[in-house]
Each structure stands twice: as structure tokens, then as C-alpha cells.
N, CA, C and O atoms as a GROMACS GRO file, in nm:
protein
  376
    1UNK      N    1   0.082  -0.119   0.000
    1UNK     CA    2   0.000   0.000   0.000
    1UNK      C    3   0.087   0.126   0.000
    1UNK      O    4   0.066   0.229  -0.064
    2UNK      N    5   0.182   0.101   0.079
    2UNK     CA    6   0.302   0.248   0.060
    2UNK      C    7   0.402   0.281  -0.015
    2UNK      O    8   0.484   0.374  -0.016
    3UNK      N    9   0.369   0.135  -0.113
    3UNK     CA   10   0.469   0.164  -0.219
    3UNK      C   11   0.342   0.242  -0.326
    3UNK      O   12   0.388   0.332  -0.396
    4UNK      N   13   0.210   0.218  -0.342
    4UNK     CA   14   0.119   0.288  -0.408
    4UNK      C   15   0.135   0.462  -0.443
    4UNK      O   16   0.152   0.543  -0.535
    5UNK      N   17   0.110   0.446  -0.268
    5UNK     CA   18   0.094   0.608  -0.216
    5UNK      C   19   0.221   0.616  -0.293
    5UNK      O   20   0.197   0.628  -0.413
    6UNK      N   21   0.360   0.615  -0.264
    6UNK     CA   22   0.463   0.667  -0.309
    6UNK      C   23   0.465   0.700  -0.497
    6UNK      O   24   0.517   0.788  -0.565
    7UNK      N   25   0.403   0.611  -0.522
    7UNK     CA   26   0.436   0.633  -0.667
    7UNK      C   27   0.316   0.676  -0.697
    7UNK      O   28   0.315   0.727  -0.809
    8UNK      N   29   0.218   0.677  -0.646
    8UNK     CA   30   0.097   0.755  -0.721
    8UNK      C   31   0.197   0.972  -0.678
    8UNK      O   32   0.219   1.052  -0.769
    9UNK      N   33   0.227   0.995  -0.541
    9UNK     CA   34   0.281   1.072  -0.523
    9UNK      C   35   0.406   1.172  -0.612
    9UNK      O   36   0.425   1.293  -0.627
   10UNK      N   37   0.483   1.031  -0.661
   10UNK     CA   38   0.619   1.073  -0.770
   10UNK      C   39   0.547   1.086  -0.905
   10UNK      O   40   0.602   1.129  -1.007
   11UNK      N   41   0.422   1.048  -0.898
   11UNK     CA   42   0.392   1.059  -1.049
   11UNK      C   43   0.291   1.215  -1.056
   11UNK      O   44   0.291   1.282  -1.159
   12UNK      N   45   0.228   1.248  -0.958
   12UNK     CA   46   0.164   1.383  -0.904
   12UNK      C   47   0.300   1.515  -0.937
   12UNK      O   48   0.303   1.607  -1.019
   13UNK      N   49   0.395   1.471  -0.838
   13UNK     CA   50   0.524   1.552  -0.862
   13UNK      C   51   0.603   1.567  -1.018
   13UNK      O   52   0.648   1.675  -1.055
   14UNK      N   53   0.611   1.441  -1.103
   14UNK     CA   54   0.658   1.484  -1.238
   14UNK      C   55   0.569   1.563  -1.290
   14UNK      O   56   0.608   1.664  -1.349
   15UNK      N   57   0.415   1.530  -1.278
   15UNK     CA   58   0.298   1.610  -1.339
   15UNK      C   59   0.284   1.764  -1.343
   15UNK      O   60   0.219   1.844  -1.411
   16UNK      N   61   0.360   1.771  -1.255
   16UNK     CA   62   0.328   1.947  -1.194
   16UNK      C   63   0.471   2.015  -1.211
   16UNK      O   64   0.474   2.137  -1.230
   17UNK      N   65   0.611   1.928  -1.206
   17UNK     CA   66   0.691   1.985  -1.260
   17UNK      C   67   0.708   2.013  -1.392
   17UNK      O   68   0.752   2.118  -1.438
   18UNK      N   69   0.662   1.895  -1.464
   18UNK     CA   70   0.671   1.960  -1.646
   18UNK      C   71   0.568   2.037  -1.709
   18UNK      O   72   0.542   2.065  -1.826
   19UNK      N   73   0.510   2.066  -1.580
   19UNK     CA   74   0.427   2.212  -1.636
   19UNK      C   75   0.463   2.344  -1.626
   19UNK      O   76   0.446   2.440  -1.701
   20UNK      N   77   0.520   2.331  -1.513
   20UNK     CA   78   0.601   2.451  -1.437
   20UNK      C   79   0.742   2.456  -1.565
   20UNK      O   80   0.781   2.566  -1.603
   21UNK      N   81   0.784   2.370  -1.601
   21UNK     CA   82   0.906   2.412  -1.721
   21UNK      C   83   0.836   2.430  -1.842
   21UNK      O   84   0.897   2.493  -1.928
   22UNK      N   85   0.756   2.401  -1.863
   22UNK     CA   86   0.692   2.412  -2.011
   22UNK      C   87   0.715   2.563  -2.079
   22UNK      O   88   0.716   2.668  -2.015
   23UNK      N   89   0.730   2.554  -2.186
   23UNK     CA   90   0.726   2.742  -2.248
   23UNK      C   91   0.711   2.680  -2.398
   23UNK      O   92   0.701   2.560  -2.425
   24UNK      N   93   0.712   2.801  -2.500
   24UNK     CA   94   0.692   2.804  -2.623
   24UNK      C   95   0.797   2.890  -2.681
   24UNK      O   96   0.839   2.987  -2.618
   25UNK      N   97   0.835   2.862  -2.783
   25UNK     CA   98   0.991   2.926  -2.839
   25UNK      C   99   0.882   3.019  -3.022
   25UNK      O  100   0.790   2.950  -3.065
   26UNK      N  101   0.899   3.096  -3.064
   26UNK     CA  102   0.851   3.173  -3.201
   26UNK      C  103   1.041   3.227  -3.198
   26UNK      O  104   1.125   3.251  -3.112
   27UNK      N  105   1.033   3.226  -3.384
   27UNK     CA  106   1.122   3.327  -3.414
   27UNK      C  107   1.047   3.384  -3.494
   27UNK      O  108   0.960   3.344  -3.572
   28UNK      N  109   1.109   3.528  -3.457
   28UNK     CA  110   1.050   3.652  -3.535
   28UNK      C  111   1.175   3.729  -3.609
   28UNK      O  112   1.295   3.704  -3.597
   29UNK      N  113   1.103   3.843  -3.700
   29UNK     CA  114   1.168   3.937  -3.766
   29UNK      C  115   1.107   4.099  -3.762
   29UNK      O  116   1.038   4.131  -3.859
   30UNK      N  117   1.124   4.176  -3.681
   30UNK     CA  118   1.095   4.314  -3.623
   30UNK      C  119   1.156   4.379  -3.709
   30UNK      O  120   1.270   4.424  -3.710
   31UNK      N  121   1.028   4.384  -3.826
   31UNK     CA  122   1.067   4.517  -3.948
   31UNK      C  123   1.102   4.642  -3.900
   31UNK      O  124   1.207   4.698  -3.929
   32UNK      N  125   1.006   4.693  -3.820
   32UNK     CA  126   1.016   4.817  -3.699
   32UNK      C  127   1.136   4.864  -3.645
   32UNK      O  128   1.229   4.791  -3.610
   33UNK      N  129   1.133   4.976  -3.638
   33UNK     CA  130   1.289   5.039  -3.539
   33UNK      C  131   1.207   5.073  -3.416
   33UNK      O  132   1.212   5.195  -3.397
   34UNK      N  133   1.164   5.035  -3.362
   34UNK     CA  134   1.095   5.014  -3.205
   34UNK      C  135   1.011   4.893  -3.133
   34UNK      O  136   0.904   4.842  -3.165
   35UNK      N  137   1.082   4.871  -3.045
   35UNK     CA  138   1.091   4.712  -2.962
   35UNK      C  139   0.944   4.727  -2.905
   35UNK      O  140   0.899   4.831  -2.856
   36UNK      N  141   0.865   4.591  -2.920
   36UNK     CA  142   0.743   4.598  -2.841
   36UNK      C  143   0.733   4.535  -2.739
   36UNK      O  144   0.792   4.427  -2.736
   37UNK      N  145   0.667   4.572  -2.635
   37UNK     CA  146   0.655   4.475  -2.534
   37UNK      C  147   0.500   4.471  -2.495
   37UNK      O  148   0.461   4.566  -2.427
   38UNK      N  149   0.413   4.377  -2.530
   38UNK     CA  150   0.294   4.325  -2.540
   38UNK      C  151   0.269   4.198  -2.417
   38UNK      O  152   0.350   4.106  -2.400
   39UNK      N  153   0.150   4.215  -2.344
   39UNK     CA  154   0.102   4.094  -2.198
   39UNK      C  155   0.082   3.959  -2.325
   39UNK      O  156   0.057   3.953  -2.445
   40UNK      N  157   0.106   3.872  -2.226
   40UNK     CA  158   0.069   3.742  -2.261
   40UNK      C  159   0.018   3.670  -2.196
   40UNK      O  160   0.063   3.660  -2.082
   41UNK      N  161  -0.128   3.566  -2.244
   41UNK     CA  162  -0.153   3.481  -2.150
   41UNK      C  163  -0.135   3.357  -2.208
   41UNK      O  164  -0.158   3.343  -2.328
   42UNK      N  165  -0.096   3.262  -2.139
   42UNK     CA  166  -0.063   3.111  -2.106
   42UNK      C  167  -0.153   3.053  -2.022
   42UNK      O  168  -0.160   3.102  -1.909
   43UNK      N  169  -0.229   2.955  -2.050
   43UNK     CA  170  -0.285   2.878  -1.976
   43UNK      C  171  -0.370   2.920  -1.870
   43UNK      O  172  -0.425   2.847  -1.787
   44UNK      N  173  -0.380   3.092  -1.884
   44UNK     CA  174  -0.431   3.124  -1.770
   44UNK      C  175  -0.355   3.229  -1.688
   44UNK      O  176  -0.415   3.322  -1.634
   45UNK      N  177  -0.215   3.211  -1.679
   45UNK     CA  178  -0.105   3.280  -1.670
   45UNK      C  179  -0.074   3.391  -1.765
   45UNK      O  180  -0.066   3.380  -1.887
   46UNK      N  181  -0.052   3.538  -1.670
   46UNK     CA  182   0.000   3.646  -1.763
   46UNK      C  183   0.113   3.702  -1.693
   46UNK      O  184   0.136   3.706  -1.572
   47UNK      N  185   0.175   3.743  -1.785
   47UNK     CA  186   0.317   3.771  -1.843
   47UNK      C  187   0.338   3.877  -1.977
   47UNK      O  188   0.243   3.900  -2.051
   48UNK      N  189   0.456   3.931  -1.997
   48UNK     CA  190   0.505   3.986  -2.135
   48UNK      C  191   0.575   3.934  -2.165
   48UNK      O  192   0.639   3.856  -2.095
   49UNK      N  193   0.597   3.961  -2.326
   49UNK     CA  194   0.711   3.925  -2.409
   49UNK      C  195   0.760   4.059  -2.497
   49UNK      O  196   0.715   4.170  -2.524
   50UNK      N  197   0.815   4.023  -2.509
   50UNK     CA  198   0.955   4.167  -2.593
   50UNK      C  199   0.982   4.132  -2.693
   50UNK      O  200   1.034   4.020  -2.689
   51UNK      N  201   0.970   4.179  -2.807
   51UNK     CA  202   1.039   4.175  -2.907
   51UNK      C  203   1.135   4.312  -3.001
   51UNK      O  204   1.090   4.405  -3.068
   52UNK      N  205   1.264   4.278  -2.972
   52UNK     CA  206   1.377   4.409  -3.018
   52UNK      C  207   1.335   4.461  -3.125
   52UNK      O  208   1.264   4.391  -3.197
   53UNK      N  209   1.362   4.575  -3.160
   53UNK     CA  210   1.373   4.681  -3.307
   53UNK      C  211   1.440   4.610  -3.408
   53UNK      O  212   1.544   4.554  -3.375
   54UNK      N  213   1.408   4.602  -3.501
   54UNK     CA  214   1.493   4.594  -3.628
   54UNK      C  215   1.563   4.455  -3.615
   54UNK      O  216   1.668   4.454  -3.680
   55UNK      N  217   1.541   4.355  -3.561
   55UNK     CA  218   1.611   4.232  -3.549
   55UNK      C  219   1.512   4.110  -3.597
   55UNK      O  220   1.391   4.103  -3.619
   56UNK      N  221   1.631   4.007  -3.605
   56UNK     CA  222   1.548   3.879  -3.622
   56UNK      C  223   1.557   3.818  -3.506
   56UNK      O  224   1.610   3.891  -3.422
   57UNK      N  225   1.531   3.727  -3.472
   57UNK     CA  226   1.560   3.676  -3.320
   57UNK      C  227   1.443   3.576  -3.247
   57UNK      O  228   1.322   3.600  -3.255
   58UNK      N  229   1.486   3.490  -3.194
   58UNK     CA  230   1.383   3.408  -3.083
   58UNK      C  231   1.339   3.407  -2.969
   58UNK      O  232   1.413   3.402  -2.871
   59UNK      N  233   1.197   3.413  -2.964
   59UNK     CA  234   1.190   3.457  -2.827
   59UNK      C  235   1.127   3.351  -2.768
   59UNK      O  236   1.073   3.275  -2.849
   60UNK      N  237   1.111   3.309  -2.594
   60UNK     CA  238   1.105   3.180  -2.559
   60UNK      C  239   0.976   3.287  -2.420
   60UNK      O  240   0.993   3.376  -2.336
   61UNK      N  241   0.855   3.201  -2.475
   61UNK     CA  242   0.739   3.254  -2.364
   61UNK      C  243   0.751   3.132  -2.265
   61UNK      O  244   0.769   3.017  -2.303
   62UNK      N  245   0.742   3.161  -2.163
   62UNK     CA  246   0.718   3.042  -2.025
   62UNK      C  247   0.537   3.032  -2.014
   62UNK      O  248   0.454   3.122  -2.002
   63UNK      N  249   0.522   2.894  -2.025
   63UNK     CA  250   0.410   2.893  -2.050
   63UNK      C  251   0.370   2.805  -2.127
   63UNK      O  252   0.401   2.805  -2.246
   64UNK      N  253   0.272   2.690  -2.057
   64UNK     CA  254   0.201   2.615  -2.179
   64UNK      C  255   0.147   2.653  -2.270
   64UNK      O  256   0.049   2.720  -2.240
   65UNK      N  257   0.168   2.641  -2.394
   65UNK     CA  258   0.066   2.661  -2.493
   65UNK      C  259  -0.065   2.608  -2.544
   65UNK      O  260  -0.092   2.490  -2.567
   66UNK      N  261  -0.152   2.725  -2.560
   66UNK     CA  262  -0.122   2.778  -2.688
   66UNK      C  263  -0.102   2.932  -2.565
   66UNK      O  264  -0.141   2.945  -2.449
   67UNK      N  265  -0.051   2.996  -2.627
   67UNK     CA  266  -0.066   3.138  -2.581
   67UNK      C  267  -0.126   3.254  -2.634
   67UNK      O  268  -0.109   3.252  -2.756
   68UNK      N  269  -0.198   3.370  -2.593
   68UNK     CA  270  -0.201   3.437  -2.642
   68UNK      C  271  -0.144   3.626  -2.614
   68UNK      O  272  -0.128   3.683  -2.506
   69UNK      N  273  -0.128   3.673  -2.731
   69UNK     CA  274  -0.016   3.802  -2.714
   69UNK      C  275  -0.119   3.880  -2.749
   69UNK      O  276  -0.192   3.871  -2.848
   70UNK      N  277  -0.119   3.983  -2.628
   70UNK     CA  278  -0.254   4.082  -2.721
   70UNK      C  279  -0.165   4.228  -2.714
   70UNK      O  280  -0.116   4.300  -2.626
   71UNK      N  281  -0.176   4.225  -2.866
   71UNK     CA  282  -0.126   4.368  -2.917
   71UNK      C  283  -0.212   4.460  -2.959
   71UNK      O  284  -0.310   4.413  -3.016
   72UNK      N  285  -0.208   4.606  -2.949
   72UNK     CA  286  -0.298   4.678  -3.041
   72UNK      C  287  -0.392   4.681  -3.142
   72UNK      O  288  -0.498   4.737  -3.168
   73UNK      N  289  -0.309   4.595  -3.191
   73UNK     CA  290  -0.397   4.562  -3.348
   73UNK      C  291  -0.453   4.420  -3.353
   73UNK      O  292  -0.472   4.360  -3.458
   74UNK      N  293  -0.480   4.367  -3.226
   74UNK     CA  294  -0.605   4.207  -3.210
   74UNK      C  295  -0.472   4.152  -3.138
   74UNK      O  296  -0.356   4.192  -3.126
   75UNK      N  297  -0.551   4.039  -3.093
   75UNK     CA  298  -0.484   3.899  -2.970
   75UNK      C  299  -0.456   3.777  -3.146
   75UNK      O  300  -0.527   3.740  -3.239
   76UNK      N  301  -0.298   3.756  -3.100
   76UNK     CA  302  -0.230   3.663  -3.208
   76UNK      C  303  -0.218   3.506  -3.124
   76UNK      O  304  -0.128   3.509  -3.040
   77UNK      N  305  -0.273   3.405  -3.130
   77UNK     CA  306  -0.225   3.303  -3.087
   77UNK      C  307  -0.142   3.202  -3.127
   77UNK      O  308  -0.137   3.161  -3.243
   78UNK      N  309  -0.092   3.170  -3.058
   78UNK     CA  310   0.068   3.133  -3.049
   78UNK      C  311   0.092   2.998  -2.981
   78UNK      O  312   0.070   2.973  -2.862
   79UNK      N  313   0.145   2.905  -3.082
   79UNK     CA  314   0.143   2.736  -3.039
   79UNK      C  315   0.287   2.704  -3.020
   79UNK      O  316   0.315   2.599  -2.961
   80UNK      N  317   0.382   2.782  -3.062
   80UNK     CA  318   0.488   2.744  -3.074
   80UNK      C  319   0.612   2.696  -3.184
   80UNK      O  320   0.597   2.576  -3.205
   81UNK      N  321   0.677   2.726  -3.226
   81UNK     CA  322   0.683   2.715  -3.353
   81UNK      C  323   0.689   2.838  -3.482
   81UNK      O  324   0.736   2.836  -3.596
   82UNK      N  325   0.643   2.905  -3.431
   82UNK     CA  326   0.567   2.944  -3.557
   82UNK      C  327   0.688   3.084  -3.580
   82UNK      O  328   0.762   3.125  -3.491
   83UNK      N  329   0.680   3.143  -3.743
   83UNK     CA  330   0.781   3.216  -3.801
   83UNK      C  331   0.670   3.340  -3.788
   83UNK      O  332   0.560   3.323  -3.840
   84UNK      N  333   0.695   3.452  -3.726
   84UNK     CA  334   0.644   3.579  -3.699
   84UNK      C  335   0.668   3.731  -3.778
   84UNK      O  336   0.688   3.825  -3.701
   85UNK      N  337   0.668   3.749  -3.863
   85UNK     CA  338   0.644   3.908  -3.913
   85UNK      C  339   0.630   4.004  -3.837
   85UNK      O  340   0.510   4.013  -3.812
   86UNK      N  341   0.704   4.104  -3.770
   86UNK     CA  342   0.634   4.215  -3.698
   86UNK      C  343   0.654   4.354  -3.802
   86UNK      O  344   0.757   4.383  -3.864
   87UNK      N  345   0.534   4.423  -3.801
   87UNK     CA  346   0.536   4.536  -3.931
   87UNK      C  347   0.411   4.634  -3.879
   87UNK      O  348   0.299   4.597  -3.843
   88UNK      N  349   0.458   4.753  -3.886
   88UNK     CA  350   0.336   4.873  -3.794
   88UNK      C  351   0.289   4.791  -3.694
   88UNK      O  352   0.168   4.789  -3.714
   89UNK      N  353   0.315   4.716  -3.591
   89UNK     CA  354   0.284   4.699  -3.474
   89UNK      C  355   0.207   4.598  -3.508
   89UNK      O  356   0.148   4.563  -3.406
   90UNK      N  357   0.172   4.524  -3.608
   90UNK     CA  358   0.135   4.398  -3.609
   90UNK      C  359   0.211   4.272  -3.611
   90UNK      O  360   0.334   4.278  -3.618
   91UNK      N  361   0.154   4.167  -3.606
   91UNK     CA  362   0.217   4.038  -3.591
   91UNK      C  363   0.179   3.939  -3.660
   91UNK      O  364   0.102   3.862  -3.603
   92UNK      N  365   0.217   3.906  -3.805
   92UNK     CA  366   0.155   3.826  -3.921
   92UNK      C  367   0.240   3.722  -3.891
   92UNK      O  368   0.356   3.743  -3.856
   93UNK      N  369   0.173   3.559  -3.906
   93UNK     CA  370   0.239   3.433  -3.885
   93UNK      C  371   0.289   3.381  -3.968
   93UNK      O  372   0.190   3.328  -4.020
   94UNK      N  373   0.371   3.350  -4.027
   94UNK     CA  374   0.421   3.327  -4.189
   94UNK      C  375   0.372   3.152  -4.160
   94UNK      O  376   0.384   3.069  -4.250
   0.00000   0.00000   0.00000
């Protein structure tokens, strides 16, 4: 019986740690000469993400996916993966 409890327990504990590491990685390309920084929600979880001026670059959200980034111009959702456009403050998914 206490070997049960124990492993029903270690299996509770992996469950909740690979959620707690989970995130989502996008690379983008920031046509723009000004860096945005837009809230994000995850799973429920909010947070920002940044993306630099004038660069290409990857950015890594903490957070199960799917996520979503709400910018000015509408909420973009975001699975992971995905190749990003940033242009007048929008965010097109290639």
C-alpha cells in the first residue's frame, strides 16, 4: 500500500513539474525600429514578451501553450513554432 501512495505521489510531482518548465519558443523578424513589449496569456497565466527593433531573433514565452499576445492591433495566438512578421505593430504568422 506504501509503495502505491509513493508512486501515485512521484507521479503527481513529475505532473506538476513539467508544467512549471513548459514554455513556447517563435522566431520573429521586427521590421520596426521600435521594440514591443505586449502581456501574454498562457494557460491562464499572464506575463510579457519583448520583441527588439529591427532584429530577427527568438523569443522563448514560459508557459504552456497555446498562448495568447494581445497587441494593439487584435490577440495573435501562439502554439509554438511558428515564423512571426512584426510590421506597424502587427504580428503576421508566416
Amino acid at each position: 500500500m506504501k509503495a502505491r501512495l509513493s508512486m501515485a505521489a512521484l507521479m503527481a510531482g513529475l505532473m506538476v513539474s513539467s508544467t512549471a518548465w513548459a514554455a513556447i519558443t517563435v522566431r520573429y523578424y521586427n521590421r520596426d525600429s521600435r521594440e514591443y513589449t505586449w502581456p501574454v496569456v498562457c494557460s491562464g497565466v499572464k506575463t510579457t514578451v519583448s520583441f527588439g527593433k529591427s532584429q530577427t531573433a527568438s523569443v522563448t514565452i514560459q508557459g504552456s501553450g497555446p498562448c495568447t499576445v494581445q497587441t494593439d492591433e487584435g490577440n495573435v495566438v501562439l502554439k509554438g513554432g511558428e515564423n512571426l512578421n512584426i510590421k506597424d505593430g502587427r504580428i503576421i504568422i508566416d
